[in-house]
PDB file of N, CA, C and O in Angstrom:
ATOM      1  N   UNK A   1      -4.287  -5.180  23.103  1.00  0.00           N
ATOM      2  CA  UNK A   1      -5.250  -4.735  22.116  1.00  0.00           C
ATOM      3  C   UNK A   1      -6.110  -5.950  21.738  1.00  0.00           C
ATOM      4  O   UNK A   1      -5.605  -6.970  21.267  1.00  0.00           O
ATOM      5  N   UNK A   2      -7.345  -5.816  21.946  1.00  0.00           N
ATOM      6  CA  UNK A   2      -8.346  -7.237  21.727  1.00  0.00           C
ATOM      7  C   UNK A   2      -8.592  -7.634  20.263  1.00  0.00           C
ATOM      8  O   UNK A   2      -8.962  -8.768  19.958  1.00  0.00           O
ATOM      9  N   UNK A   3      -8.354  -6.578  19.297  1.00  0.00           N
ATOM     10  CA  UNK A   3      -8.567  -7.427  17.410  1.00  0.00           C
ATOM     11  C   UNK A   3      -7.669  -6.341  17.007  1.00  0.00           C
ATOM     12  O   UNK A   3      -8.043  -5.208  16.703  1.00  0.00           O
ATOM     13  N   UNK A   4      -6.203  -6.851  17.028  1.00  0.00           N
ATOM     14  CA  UNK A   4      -5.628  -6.252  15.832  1.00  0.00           C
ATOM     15  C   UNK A   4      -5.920  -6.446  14.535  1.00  0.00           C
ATOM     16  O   UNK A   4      -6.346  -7.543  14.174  1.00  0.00           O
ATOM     17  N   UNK A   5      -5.735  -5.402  13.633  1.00  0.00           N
ATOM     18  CA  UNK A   5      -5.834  -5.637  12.519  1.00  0.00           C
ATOM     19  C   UNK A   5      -5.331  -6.807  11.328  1.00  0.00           C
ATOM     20  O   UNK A   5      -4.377  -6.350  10.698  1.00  0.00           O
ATOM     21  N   UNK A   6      -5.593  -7.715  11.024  1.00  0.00           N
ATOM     22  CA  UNK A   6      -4.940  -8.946  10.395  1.00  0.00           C
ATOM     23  C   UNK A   6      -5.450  -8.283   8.365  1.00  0.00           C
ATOM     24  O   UNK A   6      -6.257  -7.412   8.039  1.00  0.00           O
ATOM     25  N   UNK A   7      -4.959  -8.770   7.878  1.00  0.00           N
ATOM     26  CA  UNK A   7      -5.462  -7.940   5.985  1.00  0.00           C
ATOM     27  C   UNK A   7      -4.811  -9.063   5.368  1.00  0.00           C
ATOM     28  O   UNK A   7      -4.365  -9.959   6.086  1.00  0.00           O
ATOM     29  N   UNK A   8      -4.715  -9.112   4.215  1.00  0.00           N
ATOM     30  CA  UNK A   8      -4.500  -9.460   3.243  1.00  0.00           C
ATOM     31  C   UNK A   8      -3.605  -8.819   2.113  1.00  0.00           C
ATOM     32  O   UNK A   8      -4.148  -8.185   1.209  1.00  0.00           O
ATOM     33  N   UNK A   9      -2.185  -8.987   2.159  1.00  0.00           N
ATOM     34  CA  UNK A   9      -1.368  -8.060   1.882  1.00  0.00           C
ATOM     35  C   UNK A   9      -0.573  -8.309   0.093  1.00  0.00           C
ATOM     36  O   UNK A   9       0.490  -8.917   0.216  1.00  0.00           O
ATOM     37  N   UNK A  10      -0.821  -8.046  -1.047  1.00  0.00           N
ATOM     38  CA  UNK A  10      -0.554  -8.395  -2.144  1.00  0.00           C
ATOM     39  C   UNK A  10      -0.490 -10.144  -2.416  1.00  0.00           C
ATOM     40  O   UNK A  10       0.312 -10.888  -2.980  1.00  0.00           O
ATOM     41  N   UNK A  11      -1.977 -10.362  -1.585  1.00  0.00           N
ATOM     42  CA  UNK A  11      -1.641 -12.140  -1.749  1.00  0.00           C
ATOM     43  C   UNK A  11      -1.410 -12.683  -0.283  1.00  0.00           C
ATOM     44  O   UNK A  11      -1.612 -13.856   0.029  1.00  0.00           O
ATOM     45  N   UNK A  12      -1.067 -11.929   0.384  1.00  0.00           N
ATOM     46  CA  UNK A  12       0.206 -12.352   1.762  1.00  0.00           C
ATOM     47  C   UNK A  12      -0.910 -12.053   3.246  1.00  0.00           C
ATOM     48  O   UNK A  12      -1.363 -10.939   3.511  1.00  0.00           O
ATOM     49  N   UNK A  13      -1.174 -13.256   4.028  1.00  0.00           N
ATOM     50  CA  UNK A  13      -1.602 -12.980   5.097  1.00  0.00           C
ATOM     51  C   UNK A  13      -0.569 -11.736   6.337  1.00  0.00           C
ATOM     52  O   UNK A  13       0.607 -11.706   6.700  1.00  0.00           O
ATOM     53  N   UNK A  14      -1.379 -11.169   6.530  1.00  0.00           N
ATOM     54  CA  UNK A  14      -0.677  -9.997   7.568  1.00  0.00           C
ATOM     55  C   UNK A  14      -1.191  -9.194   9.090  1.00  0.00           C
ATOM     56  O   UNK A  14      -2.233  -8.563   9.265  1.00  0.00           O
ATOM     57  N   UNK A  15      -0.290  -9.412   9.898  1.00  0.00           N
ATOM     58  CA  UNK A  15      -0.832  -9.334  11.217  1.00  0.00           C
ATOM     59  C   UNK A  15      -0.560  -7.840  11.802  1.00  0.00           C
ATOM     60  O   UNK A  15       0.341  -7.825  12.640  1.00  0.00           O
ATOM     61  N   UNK A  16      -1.214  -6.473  11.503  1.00  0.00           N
ATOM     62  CA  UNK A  16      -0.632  -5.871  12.536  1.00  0.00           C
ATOM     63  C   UNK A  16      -0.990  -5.458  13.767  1.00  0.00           C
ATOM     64  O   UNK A  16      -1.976  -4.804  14.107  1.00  0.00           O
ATOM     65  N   UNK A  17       0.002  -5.950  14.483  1.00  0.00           N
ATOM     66  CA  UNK A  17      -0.383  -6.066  15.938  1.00  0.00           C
ATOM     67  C   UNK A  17      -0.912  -4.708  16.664  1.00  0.00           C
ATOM     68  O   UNK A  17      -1.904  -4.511  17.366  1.00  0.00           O
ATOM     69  N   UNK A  18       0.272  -3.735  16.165  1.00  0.00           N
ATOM     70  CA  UNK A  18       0.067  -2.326  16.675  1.00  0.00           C
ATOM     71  C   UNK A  18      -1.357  -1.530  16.075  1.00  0.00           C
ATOM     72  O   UNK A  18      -1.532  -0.322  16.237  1.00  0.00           O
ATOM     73  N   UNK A  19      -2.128  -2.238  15.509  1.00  0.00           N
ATOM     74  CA  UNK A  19      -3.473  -1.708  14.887  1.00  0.00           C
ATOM     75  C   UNK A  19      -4.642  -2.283  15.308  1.00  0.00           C
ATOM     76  O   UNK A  19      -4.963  -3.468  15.223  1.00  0.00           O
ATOM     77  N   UNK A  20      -5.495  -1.011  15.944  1.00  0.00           N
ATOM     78  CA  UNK A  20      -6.953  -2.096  15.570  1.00  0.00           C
ATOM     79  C   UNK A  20      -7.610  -1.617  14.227  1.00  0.00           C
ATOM     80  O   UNK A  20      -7.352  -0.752  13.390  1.00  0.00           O
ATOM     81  N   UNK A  21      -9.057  -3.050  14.496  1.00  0.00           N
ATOM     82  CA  UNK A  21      -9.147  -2.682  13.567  1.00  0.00           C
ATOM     83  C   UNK A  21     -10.918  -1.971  14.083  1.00  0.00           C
ATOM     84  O   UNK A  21     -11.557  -2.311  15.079  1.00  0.00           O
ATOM     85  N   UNK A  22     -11.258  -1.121  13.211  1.00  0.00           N
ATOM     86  CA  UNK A  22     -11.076  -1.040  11.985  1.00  0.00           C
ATOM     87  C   UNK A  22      -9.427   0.647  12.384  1.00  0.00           C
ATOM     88  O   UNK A  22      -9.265   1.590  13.158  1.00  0.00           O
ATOM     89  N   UNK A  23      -8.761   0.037  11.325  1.00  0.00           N
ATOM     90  CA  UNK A  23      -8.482   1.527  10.913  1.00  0.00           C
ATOM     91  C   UNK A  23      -8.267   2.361   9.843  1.00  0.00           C
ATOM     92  O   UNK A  23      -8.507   1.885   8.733  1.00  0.00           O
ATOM     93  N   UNK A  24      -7.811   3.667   9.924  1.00  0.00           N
ATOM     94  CA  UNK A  24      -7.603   4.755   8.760  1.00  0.00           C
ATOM     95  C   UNK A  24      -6.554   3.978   8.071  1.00  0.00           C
ATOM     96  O   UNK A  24      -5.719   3.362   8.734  1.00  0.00           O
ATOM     97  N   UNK A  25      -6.543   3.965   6.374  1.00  0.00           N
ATOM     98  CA  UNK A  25      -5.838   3.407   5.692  1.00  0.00           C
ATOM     99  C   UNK A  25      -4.192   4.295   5.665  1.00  0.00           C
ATOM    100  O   UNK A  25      -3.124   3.706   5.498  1.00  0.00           O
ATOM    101  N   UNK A  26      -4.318   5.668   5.853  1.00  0.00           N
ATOM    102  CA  UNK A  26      -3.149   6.261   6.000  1.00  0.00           C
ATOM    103  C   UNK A  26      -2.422   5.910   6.866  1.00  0.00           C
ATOM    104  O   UNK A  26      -1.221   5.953   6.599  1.00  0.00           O
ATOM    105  N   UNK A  27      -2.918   5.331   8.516  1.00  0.00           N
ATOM    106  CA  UNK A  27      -1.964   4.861   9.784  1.00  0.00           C
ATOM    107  C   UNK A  27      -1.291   3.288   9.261  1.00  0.00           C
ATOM    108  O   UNK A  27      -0.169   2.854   9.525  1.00  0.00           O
ATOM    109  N   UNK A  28      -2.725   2.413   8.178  1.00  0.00           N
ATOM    110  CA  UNK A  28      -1.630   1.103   7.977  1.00  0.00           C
ATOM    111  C   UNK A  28      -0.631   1.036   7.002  1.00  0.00           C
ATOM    112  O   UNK A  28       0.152   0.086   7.019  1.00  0.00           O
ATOM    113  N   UNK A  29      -0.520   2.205   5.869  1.00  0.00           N
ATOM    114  CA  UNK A  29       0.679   2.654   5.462  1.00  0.00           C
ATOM    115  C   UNK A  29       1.893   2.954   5.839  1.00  0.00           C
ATOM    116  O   UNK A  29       3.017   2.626   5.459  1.00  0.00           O
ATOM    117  N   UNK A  30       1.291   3.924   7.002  1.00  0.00           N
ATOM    118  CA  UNK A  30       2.622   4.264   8.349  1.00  0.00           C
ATOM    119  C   UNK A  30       2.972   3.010   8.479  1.00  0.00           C
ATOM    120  O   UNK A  30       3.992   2.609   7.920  1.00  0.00           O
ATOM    121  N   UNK A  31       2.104   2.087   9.321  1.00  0.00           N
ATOM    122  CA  UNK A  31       2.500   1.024  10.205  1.00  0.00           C
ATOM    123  C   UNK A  31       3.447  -0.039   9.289  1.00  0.00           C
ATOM    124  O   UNK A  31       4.260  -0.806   9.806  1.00  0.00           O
ATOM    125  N   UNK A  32       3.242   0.037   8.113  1.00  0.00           N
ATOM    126  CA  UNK A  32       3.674  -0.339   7.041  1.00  0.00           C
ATOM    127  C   UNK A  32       5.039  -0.438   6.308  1.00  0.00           C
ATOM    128  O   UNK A  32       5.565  -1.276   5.575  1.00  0.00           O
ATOM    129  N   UNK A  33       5.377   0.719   6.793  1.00  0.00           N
ATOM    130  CA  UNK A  33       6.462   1.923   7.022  1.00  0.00           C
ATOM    131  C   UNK A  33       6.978   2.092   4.950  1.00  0.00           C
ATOM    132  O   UNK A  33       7.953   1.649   4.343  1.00  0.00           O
ATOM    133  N   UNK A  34       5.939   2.809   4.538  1.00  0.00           N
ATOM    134  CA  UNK A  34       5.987   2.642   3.404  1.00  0.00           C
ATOM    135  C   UNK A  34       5.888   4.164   2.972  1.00  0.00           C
ATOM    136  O   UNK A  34       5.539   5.050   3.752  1.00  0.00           O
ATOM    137  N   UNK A  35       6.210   4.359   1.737  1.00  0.00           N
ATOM    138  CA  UNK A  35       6.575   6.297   1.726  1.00  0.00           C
ATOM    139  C   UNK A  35       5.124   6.147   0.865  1.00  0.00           C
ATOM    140  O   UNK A  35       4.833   5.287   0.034  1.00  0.00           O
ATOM    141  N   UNK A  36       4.483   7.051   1.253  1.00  0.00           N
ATOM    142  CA  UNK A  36       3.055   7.089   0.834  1.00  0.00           C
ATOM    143  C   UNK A  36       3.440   7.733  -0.691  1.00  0.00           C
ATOM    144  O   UNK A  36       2.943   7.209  -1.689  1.00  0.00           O
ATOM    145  N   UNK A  37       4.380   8.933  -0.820  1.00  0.00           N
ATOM    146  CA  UNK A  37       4.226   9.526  -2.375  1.00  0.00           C
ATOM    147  C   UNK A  37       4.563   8.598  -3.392  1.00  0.00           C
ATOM    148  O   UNK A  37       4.221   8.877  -4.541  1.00  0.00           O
ATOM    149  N   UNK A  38       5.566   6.863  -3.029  1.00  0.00           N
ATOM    150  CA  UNK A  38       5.998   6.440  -4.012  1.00  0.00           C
ATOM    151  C   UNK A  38       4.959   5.019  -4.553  1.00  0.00           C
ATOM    152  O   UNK A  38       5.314   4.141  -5.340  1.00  0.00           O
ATOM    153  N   UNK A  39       3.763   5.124  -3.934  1.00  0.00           N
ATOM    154  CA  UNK A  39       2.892   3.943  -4.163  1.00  0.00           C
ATOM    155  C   UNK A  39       1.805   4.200  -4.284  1.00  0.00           C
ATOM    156  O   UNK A  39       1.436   5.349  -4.039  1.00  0.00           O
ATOM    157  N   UNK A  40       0.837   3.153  -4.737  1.00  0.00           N
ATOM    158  CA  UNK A  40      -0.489   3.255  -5.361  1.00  0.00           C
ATOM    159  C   UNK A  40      -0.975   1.647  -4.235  1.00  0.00           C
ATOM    160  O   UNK A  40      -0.464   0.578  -3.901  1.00  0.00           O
ATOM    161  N   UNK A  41      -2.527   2.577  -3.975  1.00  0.00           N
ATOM    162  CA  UNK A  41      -3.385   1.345  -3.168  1.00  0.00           C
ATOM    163  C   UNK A  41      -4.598   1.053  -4.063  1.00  0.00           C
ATOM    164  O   UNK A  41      -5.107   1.672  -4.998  1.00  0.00           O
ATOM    165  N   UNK A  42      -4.978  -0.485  -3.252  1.00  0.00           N
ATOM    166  CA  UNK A  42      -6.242  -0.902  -4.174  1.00  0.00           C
ATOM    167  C   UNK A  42      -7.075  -1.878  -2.552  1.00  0.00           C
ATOM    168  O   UNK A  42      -6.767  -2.765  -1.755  1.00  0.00           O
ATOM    169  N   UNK A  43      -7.947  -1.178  -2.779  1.00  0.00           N
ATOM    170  CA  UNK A  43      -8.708  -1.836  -0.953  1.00  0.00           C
ATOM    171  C   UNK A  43      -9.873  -2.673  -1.489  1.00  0.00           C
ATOM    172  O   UNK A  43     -10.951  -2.195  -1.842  1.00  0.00           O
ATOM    173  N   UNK A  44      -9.551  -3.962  -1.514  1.00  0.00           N
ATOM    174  CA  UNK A  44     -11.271  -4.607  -1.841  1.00  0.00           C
ATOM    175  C   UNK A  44     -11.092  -4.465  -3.326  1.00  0.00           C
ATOM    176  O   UNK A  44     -12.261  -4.201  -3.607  1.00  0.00           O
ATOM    177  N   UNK A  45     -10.446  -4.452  -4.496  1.00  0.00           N
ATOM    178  CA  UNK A  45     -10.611  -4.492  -5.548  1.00  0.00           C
ATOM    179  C   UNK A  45     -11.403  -2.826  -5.862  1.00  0.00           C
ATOM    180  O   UNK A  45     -12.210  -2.722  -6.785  1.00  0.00           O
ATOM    181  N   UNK A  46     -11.127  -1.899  -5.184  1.00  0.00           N
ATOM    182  CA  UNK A  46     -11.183  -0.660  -5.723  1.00  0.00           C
ATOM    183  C   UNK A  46      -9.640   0.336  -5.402  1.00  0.00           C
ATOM    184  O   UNK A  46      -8.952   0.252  -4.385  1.00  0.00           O
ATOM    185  N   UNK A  47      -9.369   1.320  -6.689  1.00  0.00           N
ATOM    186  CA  UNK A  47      -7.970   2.118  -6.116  1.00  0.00           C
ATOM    187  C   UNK A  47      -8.651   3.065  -4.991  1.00  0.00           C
ATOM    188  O   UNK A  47      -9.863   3.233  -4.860  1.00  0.00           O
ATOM    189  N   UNK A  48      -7.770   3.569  -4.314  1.00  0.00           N
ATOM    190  CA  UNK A  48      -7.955   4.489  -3.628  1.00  0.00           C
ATOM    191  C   UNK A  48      -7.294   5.565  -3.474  1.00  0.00           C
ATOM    192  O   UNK A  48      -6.295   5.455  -2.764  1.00  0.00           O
ATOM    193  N   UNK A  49      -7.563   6.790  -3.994  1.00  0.00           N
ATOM    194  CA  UNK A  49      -6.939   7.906  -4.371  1.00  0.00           C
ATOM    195  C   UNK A  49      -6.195   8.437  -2.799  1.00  0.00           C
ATOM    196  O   UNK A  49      -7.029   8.612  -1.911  1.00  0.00           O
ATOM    197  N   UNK A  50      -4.843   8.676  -2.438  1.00  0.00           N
ATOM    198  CA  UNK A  50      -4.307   9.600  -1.857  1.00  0.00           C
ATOM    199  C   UNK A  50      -5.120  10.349  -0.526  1.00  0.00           C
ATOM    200  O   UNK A  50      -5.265  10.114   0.673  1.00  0.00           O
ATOM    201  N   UNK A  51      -5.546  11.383  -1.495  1.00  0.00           N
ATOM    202  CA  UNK A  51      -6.882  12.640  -0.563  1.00  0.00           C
ATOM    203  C   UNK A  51      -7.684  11.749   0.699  1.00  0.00           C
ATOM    204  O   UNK A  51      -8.028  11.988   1.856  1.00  0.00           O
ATOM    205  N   UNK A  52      -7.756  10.692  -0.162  1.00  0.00           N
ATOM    206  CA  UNK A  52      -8.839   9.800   1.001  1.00  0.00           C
ATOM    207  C   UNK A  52      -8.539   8.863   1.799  1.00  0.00           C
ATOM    208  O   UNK A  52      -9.403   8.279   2.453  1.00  0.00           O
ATOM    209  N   UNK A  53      -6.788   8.469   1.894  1.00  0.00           N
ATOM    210  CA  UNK A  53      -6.161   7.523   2.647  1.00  0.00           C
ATOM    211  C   UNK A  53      -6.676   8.002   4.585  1.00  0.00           C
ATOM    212  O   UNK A  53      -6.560   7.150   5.466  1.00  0.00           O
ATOM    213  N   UNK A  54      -6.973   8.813   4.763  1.00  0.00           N
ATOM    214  CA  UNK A  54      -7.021   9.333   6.042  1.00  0.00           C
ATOM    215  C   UNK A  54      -8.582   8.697   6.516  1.00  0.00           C
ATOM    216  O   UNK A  54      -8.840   8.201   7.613  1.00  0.00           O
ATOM    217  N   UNK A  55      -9.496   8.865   5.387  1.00  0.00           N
ATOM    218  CA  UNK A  55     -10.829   8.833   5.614  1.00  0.00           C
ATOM    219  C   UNK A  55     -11.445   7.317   5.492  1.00  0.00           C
ATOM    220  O   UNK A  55     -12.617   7.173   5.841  1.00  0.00           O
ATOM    221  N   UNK A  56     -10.584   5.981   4.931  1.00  0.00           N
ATOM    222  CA  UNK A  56     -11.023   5.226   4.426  1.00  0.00           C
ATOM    223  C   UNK A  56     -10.282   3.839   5.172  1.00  0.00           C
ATOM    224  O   UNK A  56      -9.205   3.242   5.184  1.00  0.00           O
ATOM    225  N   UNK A  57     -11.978   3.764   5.917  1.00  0.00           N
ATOM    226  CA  UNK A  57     -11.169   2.019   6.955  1.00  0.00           C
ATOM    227  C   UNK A  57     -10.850   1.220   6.829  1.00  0.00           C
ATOM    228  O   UNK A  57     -11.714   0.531   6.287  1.00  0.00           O
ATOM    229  N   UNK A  58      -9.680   0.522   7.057  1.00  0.00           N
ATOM    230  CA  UNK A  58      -9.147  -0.543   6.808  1.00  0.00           C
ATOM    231  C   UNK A  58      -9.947  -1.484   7.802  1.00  0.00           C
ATOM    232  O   UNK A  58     -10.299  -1.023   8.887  1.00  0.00           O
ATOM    233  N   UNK A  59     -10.266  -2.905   7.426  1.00  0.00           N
ATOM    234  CA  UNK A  59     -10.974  -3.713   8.618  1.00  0.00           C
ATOM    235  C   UNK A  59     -10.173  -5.101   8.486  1.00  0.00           C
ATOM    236  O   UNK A  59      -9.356  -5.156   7.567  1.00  0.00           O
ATOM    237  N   UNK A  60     -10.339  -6.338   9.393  1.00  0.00           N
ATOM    238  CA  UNK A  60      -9.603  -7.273   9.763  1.00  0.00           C
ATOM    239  C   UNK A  60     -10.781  -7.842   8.317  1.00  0.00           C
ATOM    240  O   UNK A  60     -11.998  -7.791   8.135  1.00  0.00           O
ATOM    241  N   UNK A  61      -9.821  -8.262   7.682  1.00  0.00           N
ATOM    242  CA  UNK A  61      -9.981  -9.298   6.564  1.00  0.00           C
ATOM    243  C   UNK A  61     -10.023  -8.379   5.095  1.00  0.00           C
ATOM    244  O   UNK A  61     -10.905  -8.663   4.284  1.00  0.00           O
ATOM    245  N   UNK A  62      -9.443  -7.720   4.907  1.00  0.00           N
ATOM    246  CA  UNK A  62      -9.434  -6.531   4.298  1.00  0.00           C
ATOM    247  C   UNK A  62      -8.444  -7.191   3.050  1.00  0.00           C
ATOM    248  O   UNK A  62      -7.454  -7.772   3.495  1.00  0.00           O
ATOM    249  N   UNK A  63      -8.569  -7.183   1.603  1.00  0.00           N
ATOM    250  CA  UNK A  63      -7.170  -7.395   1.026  1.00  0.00           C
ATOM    251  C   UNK A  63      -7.195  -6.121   0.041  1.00  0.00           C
ATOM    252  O   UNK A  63      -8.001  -5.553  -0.696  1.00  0.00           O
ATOM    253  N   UNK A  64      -5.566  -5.968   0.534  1.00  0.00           N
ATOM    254  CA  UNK A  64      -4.804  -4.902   0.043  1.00  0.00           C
ATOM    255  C   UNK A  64      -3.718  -5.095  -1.070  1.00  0.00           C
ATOM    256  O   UNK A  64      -2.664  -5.530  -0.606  1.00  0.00           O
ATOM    257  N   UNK A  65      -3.712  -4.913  -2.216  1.00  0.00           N
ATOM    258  CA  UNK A  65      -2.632  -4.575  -3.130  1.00  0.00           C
ATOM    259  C   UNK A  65      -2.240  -2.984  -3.677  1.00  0.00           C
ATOM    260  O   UNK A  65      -2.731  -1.993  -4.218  1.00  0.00           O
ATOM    261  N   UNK A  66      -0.681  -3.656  -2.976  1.00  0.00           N
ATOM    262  CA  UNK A  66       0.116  -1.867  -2.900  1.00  0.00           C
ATOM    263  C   UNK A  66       1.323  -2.152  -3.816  1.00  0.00           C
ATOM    264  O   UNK A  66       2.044  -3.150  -3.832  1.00  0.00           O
ATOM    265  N   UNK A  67       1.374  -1.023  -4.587  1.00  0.00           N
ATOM    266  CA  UNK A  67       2.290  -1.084  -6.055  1.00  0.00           C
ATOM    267  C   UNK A  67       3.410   0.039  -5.847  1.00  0.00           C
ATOM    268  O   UNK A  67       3.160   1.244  -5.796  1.00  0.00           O
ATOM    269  N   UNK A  68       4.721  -0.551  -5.730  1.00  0.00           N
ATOM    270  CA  UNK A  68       5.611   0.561  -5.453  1.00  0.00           C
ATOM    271  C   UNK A  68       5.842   1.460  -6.760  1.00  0.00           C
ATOM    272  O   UNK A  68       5.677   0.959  -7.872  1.00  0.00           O
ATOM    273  N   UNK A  69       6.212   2.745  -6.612  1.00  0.00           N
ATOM    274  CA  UNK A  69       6.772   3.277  -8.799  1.00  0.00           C
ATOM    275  C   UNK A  69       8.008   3.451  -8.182  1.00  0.00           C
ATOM    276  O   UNK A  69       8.319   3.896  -7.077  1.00  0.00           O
ATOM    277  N   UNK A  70       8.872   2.861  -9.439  1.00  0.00           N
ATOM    278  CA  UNK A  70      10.100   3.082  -9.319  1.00  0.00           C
ATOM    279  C   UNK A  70      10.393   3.837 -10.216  1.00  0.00           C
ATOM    280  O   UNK A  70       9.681   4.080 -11.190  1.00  0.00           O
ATOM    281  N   UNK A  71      11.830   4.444  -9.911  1.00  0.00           N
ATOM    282  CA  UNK A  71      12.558   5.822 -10.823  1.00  0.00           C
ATOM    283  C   UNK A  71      13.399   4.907 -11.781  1.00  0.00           C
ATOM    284  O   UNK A  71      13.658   3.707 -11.688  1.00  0.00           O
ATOM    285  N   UNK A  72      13.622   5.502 -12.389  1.00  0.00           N
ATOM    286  CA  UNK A  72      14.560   5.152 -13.315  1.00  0.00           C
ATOM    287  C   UNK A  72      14.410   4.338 -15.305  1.00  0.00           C
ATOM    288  O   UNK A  72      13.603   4.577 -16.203  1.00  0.00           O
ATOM    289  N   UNK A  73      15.360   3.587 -15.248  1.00  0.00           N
ATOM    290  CA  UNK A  73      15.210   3.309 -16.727  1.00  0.00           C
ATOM    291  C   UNK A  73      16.864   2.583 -17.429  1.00  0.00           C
ATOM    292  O   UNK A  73      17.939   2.251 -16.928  1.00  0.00           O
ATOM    293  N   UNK A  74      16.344   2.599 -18.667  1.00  0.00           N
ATOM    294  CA  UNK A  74      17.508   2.071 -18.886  1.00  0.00           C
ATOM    295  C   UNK A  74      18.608   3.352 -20.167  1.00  0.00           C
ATOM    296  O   UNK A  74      17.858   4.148 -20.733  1.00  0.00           O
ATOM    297  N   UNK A  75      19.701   3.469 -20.443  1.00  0.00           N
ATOM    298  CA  UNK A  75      19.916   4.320 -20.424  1.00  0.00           C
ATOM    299  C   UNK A  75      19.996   4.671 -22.231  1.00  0.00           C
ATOM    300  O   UNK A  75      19.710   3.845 -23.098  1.00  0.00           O
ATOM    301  N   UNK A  76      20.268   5.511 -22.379  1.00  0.00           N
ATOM    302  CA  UNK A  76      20.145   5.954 -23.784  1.00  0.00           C
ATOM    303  C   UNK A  76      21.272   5.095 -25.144  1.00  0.00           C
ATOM    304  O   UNK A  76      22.397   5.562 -25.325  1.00  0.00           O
ATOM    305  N   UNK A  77      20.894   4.128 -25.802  1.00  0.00           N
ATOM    306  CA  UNK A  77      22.040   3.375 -26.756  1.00  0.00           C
ATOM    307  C   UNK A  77      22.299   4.195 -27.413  1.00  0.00           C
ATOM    308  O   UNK A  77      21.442   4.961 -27.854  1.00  0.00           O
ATOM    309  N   UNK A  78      23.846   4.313 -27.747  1.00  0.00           N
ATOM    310  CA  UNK A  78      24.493   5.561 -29.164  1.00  0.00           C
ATOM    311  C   UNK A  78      24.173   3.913 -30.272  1.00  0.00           C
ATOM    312  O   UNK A  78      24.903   2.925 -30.189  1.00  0.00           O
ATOM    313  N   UNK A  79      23.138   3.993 -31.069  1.00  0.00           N
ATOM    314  CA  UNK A  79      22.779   3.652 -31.841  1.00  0.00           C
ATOM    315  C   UNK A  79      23.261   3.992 -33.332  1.00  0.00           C
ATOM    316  O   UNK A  79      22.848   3.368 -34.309  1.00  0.00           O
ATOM    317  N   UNK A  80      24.341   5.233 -33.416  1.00  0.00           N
ATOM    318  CA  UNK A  80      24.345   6.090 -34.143  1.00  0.00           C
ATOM    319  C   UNK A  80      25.445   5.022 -35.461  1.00  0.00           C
ATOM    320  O   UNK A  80      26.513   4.911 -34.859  1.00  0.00           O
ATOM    321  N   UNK A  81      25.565   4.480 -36.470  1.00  0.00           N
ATOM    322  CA  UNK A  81      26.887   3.672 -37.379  1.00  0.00           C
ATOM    323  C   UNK A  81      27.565   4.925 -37.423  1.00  0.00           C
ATOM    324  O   UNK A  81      27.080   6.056 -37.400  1.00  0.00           O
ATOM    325  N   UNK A  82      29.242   4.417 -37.518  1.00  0.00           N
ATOM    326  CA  UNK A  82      29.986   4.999 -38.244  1.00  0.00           C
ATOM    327  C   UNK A  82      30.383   4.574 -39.322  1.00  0.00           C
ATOM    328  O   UNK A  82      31.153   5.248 -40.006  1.00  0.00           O
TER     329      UNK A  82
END
């Protein structure tokens, strides 16, 4: 492949080989191997909604910050005096 995709990954230089570029932001998620429902993207200092991960090119020099949501919490204190 003659220009894989290289980005800019939360700060972090990143090479993927298996990509050119330019590509669909949904395949460097795949390539990514990242569960698309549990994260939020930001391409170039804009978010990018979901609907449009398919439609929206990723290119070699591209920086990406991707925000995982996590479940959970901490759990309920019995606060209650006796």
């Amino acid at each position: 492949m003659p220009n894989p995709l290289t980005i800019q990954l939360n700060g972090q230089h990143r090479a993927l080989e298996a990509l050119p570029s330019p590509s669909p932001l949904s395949l460097v998620i795949s390539a990514l191997e990242l569960k698309s429902d549990r994260i939020a993207v930001e391409l170039n200092g804009a978010i990018i909604s979901r609907g449009t991960w398919l439609d929206t090119e990723v290119t070699t020099g591209a920086h990406l910050e991707i925000v995982h949501f996590v479940g959970g919490g901490l759990q309920q204190a019995n606060l209650s005096r006796r």
